[in-house]
PDB file of N, CA, C and O in Angstrom:
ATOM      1  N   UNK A   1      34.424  85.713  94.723  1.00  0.00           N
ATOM      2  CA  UNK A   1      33.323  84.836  95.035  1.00  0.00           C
ATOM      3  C   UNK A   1      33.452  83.544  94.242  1.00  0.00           C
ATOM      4  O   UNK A   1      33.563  83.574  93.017  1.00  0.00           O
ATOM      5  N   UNK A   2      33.436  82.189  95.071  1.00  0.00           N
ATOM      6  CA  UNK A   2      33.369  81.214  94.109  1.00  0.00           C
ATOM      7  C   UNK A   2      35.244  80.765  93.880  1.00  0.00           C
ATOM      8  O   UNK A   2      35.751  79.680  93.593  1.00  0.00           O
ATOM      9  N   UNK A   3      35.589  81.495  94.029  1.00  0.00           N
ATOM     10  CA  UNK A   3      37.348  81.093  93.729  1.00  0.00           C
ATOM     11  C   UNK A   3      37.901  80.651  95.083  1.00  0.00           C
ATOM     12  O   UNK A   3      37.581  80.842  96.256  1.00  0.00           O
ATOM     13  N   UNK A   4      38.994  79.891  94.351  1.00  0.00           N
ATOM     14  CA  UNK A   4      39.659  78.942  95.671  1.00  0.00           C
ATOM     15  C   UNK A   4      40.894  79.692  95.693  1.00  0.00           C
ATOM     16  O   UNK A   4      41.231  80.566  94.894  1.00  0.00           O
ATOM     17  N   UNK A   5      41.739  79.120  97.013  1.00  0.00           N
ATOM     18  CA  UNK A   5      43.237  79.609  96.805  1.00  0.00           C
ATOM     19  C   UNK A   5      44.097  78.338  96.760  1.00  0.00           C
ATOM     20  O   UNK A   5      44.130  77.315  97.444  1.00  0.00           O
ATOM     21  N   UNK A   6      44.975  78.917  95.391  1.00  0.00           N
ATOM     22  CA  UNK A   6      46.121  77.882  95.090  1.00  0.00           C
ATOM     23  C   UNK A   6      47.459  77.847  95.638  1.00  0.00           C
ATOM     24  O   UNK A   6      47.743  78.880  96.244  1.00  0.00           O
ATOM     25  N   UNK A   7      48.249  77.079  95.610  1.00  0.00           N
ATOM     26  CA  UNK A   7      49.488  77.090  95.779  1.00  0.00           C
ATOM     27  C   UNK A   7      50.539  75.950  94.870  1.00  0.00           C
ATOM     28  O   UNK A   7      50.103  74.968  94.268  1.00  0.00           O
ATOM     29  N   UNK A   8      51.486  76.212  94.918  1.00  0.00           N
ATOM     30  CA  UNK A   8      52.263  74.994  94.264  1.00  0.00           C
ATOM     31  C   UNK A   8      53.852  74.616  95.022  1.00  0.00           C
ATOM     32  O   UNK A   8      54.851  75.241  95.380  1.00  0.00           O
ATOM     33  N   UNK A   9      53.348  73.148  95.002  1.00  0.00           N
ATOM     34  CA  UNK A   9      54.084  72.599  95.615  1.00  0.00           C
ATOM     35  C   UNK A   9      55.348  71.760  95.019  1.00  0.00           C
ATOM     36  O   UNK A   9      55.527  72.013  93.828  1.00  0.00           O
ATOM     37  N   UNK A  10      56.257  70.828  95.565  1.00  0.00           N
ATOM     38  CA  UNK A  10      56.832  69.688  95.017  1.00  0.00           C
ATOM     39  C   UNK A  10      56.551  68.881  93.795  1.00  0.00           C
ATOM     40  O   UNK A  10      57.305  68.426  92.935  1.00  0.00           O
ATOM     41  N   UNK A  11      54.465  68.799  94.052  1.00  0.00           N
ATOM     42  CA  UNK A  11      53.669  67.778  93.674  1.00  0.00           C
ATOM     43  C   UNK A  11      53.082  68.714  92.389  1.00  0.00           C
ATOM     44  O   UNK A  11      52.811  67.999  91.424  1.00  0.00           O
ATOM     45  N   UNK A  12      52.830  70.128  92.165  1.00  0.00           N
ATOM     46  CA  UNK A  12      52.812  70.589  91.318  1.00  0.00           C
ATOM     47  C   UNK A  12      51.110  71.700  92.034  1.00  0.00           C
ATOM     48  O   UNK A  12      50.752  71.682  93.212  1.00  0.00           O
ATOM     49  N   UNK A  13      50.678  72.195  91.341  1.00  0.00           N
ATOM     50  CA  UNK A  13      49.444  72.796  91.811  1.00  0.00           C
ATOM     51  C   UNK A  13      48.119  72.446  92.948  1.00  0.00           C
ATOM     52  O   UNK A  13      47.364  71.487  92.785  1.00  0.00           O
ATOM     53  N   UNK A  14      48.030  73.264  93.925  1.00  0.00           N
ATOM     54  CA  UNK A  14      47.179  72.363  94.734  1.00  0.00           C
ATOM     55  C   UNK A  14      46.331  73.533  95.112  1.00  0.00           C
ATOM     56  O   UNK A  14      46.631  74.646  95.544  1.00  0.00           O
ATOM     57  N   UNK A  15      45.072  72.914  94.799  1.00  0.00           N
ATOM     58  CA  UNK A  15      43.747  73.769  95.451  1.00  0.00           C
ATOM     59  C   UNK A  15      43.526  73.659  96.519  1.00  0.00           C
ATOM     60  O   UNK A  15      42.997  72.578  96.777  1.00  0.00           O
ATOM     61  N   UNK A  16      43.681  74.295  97.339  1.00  0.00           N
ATOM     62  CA  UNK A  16      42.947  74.185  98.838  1.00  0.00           C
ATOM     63  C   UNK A  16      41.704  73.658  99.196  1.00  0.00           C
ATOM     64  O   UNK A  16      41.550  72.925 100.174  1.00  0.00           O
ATOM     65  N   UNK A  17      40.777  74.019  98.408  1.00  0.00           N
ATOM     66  CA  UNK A  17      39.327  73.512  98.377  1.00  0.00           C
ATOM     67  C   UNK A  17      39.249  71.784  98.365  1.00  0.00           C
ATOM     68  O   UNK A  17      38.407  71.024  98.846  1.00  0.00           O
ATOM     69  N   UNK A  18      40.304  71.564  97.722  1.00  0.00           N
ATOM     70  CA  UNK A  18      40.749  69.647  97.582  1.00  0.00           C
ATOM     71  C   UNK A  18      41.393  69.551  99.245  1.00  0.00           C
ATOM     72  O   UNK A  18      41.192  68.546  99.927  1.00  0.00           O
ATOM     73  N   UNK A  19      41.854  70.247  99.546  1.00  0.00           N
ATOM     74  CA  UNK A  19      42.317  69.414 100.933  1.00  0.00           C
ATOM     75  C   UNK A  19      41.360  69.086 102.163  1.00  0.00           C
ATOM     76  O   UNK A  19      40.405  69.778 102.514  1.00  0.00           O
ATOM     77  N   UNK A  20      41.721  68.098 102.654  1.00  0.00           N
ATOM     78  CA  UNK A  20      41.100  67.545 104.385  1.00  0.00           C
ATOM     79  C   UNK A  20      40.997  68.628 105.490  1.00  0.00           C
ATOM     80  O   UNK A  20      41.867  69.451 105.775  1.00  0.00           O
ATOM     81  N   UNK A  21      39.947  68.499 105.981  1.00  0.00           N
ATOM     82  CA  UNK A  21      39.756  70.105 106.951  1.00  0.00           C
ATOM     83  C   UNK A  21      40.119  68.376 108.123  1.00  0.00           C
ATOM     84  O   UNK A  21      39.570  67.276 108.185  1.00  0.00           O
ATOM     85  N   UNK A  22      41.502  69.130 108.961  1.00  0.00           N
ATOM     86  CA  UNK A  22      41.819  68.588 109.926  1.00  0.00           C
ATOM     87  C   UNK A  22      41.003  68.955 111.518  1.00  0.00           C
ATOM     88  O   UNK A  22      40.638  68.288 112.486  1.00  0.00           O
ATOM     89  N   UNK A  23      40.979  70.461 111.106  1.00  0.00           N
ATOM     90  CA  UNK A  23      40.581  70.668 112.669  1.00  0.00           C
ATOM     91  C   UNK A  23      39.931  71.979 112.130  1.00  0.00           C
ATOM     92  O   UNK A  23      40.056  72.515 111.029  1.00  0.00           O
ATOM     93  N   UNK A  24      38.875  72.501 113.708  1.00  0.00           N
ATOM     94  CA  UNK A  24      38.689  73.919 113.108  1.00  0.00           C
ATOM     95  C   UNK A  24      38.385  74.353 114.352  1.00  0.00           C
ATOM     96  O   UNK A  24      37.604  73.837 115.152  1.00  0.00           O
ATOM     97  N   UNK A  25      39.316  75.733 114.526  1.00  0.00           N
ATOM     98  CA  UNK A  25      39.926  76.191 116.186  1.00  0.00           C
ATOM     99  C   UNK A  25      40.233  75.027 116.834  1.00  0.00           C
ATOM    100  O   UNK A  25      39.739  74.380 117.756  1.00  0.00           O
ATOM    101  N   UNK A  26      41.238  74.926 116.063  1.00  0.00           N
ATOM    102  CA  UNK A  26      42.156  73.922 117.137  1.00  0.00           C
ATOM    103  C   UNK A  26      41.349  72.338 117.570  1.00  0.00           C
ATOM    104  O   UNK A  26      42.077  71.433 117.979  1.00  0.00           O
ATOM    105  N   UNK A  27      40.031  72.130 117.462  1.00  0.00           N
ATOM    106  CA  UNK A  27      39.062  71.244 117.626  1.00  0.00           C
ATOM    107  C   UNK A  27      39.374  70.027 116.576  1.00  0.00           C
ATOM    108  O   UNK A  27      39.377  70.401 115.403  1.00  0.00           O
ATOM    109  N   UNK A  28      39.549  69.104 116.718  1.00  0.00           N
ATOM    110  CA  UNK A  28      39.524  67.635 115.523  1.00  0.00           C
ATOM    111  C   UNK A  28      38.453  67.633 115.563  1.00  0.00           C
ATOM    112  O   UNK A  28      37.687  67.435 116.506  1.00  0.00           O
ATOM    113  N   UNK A  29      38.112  68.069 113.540  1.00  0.00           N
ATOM    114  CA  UNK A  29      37.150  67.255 112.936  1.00  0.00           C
ATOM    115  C   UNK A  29      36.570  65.867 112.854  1.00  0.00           C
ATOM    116  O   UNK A  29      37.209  65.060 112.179  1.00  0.00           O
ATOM    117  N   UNK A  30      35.434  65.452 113.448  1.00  0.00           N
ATOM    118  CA  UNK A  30      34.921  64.001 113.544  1.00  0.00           C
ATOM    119  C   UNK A  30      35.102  63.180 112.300  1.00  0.00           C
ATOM    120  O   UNK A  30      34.481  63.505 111.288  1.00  0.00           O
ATOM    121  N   UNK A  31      35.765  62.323 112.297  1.00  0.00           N
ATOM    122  CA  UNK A  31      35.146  61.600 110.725  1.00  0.00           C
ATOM    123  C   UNK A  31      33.886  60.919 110.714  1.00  0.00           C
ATOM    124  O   UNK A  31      32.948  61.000 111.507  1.00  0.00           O
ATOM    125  N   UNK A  32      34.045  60.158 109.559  1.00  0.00           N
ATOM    126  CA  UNK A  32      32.788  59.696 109.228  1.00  0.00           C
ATOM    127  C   UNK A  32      32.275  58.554 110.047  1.00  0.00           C
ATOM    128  O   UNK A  32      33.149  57.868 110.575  1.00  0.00           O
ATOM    129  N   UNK A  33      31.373  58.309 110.198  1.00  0.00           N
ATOM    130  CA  UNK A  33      30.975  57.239 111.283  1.00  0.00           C
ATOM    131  C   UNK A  33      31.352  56.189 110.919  1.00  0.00           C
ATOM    132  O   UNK A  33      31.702  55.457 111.845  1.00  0.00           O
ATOM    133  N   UNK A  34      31.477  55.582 109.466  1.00  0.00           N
ATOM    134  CA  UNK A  34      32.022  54.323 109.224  1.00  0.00           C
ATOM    135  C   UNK A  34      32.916  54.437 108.148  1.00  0.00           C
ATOM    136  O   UNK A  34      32.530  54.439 106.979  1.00  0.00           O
ATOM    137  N   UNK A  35      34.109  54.535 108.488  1.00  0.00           N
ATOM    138  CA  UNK A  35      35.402  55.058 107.742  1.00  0.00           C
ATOM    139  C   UNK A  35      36.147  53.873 106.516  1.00  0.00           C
ATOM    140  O   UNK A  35      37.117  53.163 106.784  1.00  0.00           O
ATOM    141  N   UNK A  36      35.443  53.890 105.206  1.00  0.00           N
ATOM    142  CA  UNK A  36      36.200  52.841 104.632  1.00  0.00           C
ATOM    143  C   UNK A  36      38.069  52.505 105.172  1.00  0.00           C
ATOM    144  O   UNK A  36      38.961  53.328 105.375  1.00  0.00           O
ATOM    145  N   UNK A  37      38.098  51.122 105.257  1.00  0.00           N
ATOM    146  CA  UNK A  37      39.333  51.154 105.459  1.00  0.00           C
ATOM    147  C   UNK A  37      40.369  51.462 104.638  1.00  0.00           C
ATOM    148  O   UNK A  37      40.341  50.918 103.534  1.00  0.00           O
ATOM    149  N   UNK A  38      41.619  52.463 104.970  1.00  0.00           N
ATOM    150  CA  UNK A  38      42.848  52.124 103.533  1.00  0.00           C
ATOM    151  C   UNK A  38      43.076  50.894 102.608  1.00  0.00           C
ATOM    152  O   UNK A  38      42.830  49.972 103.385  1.00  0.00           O
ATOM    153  N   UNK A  39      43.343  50.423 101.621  1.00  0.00           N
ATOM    154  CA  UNK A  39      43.679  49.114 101.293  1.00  0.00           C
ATOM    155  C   UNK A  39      44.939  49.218 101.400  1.00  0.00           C
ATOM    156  O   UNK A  39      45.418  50.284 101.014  1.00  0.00           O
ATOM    157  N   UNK A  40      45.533  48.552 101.748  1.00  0.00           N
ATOM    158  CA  UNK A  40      46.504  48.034 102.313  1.00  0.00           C
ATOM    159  C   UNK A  40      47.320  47.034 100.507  1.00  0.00           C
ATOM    160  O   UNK A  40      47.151  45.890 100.084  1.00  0.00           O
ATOM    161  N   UNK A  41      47.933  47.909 100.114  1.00  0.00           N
ATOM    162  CA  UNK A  41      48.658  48.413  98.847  1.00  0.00           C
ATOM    163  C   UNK A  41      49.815  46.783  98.732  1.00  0.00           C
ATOM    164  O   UNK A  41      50.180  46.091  97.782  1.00  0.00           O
ATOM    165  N   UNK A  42      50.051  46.733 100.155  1.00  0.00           N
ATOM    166  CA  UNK A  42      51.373  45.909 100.266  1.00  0.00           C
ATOM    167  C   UNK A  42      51.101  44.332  99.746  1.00  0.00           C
ATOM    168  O   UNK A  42      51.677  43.673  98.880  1.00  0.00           O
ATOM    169  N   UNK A  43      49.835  43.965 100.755  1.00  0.00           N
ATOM    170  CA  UNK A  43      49.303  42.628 100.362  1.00  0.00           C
ATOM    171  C   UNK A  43      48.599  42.075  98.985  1.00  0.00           C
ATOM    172  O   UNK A  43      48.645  40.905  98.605  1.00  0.00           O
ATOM    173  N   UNK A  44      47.881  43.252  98.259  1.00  0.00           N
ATOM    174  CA  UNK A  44      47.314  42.856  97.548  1.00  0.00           C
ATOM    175  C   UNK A  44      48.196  42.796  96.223  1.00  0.00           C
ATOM    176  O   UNK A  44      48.034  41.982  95.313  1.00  0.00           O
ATOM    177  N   UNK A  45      49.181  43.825  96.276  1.00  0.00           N
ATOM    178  CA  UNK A  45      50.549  43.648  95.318  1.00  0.00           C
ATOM    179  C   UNK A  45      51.893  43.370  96.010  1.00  0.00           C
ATOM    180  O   UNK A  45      52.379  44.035  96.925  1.00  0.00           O
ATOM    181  N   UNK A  46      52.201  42.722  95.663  1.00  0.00           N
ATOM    182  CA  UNK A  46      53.553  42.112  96.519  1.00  0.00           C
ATOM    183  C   UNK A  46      54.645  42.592  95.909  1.00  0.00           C
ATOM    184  O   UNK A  46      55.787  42.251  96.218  1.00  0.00           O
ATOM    185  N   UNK A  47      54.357  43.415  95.002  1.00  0.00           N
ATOM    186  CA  UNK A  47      55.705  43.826  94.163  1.00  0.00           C
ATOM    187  C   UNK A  47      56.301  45.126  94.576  1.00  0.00           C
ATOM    188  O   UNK A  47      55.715  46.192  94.390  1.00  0.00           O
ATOM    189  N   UNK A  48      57.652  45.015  95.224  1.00  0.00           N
ATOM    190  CA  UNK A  48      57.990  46.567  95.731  1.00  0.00           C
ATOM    191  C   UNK A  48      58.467  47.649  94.664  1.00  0.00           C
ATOM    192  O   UNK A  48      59.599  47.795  94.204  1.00  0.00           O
ATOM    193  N   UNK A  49      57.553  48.217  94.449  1.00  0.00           N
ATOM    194  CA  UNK A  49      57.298  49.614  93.312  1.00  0.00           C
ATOM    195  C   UNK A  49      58.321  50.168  93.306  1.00  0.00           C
ATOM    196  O   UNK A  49      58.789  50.487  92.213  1.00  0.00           O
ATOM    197  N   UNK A  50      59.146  50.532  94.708  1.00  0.00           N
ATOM    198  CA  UNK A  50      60.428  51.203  94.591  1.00  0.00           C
ATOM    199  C   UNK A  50      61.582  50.735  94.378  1.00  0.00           C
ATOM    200  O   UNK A  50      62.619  51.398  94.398  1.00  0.00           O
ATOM    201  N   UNK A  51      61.448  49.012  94.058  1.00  0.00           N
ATOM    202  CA  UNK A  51      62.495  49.088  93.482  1.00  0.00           C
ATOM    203  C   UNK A  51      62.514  48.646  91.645  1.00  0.00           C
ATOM    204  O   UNK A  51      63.443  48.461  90.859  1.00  0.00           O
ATOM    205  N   UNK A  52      61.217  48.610  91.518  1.00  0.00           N
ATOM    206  CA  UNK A  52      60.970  48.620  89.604  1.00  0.00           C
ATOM    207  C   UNK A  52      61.653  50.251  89.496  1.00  0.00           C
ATOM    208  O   UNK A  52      62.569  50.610  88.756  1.00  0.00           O
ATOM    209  N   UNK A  53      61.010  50.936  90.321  1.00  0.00           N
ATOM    210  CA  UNK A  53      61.345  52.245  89.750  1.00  0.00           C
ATOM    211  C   UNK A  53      62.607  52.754  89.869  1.00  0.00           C
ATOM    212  O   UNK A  53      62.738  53.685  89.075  1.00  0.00           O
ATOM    213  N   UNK A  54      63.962  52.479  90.751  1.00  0.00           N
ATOM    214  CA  UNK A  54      64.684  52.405  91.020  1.00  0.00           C
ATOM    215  C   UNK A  54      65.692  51.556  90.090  1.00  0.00           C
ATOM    216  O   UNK A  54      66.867  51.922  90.114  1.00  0.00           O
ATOM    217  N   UNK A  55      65.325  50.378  89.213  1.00  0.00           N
ATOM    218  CA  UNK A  55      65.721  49.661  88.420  1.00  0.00           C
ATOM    219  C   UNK A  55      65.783  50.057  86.946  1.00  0.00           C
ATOM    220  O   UNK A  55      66.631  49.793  86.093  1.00  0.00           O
ATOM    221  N   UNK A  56      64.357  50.948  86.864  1.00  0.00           N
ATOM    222  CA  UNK A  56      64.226  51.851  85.557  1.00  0.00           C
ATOM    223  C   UNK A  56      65.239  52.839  85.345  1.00  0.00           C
ATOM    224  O   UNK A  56      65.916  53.112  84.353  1.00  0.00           O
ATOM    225  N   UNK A  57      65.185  53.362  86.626  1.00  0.00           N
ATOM    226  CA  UNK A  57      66.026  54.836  86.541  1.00  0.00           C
ATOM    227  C   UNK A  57      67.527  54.486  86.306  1.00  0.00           C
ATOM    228  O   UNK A  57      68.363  55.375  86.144  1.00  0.00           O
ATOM    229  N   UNK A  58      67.784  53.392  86.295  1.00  0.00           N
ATOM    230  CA  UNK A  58      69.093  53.047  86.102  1.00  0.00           C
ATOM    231  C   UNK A  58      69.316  52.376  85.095  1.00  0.00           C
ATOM    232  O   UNK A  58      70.432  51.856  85.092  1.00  0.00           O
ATOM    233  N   UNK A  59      68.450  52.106  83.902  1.00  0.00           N
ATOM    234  CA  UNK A  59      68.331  51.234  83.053  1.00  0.00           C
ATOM    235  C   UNK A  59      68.216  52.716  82.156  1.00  0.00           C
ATOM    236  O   UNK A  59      68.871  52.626  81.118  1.00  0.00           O
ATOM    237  N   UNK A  60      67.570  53.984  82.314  1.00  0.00           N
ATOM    238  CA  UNK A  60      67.656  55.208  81.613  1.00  0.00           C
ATOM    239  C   UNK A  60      69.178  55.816  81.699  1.00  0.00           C
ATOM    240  O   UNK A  60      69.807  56.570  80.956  1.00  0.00           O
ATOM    241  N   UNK A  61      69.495  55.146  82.948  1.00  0.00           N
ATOM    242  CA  UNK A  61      70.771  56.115  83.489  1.00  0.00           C
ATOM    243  C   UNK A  61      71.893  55.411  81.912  1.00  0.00           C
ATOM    244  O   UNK A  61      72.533  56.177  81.192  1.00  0.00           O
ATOM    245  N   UNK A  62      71.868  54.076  81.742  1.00  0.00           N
ATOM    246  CA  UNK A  62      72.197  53.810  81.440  1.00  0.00           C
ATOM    247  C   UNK A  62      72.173  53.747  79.702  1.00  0.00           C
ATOM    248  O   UNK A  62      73.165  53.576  78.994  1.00  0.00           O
ATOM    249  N   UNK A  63      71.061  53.892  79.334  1.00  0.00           N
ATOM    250  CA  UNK A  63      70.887  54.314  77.949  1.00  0.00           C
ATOM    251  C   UNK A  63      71.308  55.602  77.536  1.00  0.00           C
ATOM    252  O   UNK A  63      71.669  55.879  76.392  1.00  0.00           O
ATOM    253  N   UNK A  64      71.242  56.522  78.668  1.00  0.00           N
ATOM    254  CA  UNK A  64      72.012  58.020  78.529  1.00  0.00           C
ATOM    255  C   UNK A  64      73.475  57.970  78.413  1.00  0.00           C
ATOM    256  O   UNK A  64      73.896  58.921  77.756  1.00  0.00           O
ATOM    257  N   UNK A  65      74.456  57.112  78.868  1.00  0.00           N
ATOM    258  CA  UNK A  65      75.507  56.742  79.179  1.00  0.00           C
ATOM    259  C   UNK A  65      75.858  56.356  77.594  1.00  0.00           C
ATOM    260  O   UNK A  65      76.606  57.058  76.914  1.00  0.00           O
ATOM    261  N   UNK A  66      75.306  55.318  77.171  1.00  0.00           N
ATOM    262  CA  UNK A  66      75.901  54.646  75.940  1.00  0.00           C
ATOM    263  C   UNK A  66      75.725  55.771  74.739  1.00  0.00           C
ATOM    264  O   UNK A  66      76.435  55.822  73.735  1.00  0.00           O
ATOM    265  N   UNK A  67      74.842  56.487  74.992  1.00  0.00           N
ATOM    266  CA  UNK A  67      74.285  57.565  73.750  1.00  0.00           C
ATOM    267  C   UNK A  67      75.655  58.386  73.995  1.00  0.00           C
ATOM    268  O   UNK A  67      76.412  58.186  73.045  1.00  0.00           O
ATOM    269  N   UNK A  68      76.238  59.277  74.998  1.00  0.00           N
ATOM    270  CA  UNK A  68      77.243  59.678  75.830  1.00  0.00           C
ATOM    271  C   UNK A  68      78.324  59.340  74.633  1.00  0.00           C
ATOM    272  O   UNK A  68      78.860  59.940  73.701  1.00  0.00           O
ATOM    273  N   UNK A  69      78.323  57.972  75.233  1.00  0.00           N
ATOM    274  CA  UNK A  69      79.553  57.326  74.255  1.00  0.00           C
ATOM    275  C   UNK A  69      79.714  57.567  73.484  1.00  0.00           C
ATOM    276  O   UNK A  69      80.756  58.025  73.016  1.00  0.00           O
ATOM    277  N   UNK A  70      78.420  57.292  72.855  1.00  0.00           N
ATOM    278  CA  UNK A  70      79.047  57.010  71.164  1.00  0.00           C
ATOM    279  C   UNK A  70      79.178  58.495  70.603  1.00  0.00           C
ATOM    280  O   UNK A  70      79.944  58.623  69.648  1.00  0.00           O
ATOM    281  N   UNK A  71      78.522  59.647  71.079  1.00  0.00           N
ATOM    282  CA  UNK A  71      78.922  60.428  70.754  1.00  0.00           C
ATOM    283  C   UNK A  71      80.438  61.187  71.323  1.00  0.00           C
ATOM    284  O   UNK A  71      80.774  62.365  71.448  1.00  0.00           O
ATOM    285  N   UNK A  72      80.853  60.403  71.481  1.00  0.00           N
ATOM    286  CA  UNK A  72      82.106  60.732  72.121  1.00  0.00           C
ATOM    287  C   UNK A  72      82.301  61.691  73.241  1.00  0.00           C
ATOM    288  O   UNK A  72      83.458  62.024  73.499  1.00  0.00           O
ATOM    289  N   UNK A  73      81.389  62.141  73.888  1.00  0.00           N
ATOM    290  CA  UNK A  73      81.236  62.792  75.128  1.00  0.00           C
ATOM    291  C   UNK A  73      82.202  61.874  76.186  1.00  0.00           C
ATOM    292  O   UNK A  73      83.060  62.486  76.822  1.00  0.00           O
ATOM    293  N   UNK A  74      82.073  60.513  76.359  1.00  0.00           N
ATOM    294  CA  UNK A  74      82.669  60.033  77.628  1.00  0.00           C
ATOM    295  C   UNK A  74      83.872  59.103  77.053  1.00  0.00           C
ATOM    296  O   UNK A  74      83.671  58.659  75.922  1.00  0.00           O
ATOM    297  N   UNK A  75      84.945  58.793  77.604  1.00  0.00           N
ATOM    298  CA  UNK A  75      85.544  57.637  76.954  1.00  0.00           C
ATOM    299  C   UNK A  75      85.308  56.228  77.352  1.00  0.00           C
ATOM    300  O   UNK A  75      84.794  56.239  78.470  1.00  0.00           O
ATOM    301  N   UNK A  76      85.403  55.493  77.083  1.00  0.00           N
ATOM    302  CA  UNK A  76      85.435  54.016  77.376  1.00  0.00           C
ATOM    303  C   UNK A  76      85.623  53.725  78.532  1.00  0.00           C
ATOM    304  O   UNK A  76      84.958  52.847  79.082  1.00  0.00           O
ATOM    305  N   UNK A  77      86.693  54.490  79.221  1.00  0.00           N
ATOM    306  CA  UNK A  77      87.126  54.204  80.815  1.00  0.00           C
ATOM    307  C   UNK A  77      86.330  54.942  81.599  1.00  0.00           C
ATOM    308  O   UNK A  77      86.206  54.598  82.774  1.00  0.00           O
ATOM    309  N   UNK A  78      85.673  56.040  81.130  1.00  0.00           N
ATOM    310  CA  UNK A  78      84.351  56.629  82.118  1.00  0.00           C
ATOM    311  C   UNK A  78      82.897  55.636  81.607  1.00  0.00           C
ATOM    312  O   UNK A  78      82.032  55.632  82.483  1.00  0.00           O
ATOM    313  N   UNK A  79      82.724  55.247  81.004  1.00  0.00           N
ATOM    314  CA  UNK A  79      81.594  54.648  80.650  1.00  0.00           C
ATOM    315  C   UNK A  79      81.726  53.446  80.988  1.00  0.00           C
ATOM    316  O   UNK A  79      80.618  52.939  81.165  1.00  0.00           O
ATOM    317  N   UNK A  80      82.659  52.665  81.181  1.00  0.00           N
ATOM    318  CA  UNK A  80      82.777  50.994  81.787  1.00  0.00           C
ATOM    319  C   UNK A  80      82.352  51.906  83.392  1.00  0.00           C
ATOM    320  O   UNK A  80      81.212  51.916  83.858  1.00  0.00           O
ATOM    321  N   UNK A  81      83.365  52.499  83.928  1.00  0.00           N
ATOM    322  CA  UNK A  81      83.373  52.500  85.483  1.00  0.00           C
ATOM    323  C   UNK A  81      81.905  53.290  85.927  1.00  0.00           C
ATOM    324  O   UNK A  81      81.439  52.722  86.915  1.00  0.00           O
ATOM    325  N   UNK A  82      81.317  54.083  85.613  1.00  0.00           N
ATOM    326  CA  UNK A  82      80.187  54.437  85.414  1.00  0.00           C
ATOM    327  C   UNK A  82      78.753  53.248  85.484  1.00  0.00           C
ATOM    328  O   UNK A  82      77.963  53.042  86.405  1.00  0.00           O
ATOM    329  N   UNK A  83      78.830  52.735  84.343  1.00  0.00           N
ATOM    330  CA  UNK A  83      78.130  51.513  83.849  1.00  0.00           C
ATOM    331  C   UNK A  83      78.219  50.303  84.977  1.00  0.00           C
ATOM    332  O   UNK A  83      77.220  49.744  85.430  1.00  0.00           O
ATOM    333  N   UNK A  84      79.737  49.957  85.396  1.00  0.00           N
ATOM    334  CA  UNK A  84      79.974  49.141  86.481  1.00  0.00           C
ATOM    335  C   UNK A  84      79.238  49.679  87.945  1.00  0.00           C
ATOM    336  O   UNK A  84      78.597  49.002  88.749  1.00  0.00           O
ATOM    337  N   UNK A  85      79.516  50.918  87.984  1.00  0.00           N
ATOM    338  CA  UNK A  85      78.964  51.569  89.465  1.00  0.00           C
ATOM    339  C   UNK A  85      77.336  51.451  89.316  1.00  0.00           C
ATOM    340  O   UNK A  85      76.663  50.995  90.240  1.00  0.00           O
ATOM    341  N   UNK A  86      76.569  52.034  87.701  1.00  0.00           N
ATOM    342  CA  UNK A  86      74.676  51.372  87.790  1.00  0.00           C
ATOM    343  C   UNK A  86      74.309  49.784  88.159  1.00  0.00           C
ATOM    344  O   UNK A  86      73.364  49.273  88.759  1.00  0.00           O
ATOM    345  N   UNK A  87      75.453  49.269  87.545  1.00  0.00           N
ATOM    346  CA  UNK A  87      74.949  47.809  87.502  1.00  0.00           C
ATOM    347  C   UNK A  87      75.288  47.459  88.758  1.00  0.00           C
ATOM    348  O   UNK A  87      74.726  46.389  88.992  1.00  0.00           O
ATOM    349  N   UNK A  88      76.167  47.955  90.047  1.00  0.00           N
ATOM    350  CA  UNK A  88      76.315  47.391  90.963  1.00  0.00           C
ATOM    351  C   UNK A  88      74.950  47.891  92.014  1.00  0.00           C
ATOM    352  O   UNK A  88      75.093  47.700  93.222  1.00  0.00           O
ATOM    353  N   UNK A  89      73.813  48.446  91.571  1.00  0.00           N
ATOM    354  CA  UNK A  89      72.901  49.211  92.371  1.00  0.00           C
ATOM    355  C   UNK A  89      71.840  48.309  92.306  1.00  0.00           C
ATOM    356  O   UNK A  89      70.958  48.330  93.164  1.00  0.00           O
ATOM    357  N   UNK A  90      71.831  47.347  91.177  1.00  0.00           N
ATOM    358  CA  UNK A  90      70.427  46.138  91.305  1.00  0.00           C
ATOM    359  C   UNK A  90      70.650  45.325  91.596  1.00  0.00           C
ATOM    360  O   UNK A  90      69.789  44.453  91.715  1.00  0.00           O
TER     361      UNK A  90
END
């Protein structure tokens, strides 16, 4: 009584009780009579997120690389061509 059912996903734990009732018997649920609109993410920030984040991950890739090095894990000729192949991705 009172308890929800969980599951876990990709995204990590998800309550059912949190999700959108789409339909019920097969019937679409009405929405709301006056449906705030989405904001529209693109215009109001012009900055494409995926590629800061995409730029980071290669800027980590790359601090992992030099640490690599110096501990002598990689040699010089894997860590230039390596390093050359991140930097050719921005």
């Amino acid at each position: 009584m009172g308890g929800s059912i969980t599951f876990t996903s990709q995204y990590g734990l998800v309550d059912v009780s949190t999700l959108p009732v789409i339909s019920i018997d097969n019937k679409p649920v009405q929405k709301h009579a006056n449906p705030q609109p989405e904001p529209d993410l693109a215009q109001e920030n012009p900055v494409n997120t995926q590629n800061i984040n995409q730029e980071a991950d290669i800027f980590a890739a790359l601090e992992k690389l030099a640490k690599l090095k110096q501990k002598g894990i990689l040699t010089d000729n894997e860590y230039s061509a390596k390093k050359t192949e991140l930097l050719s991705r921005l």
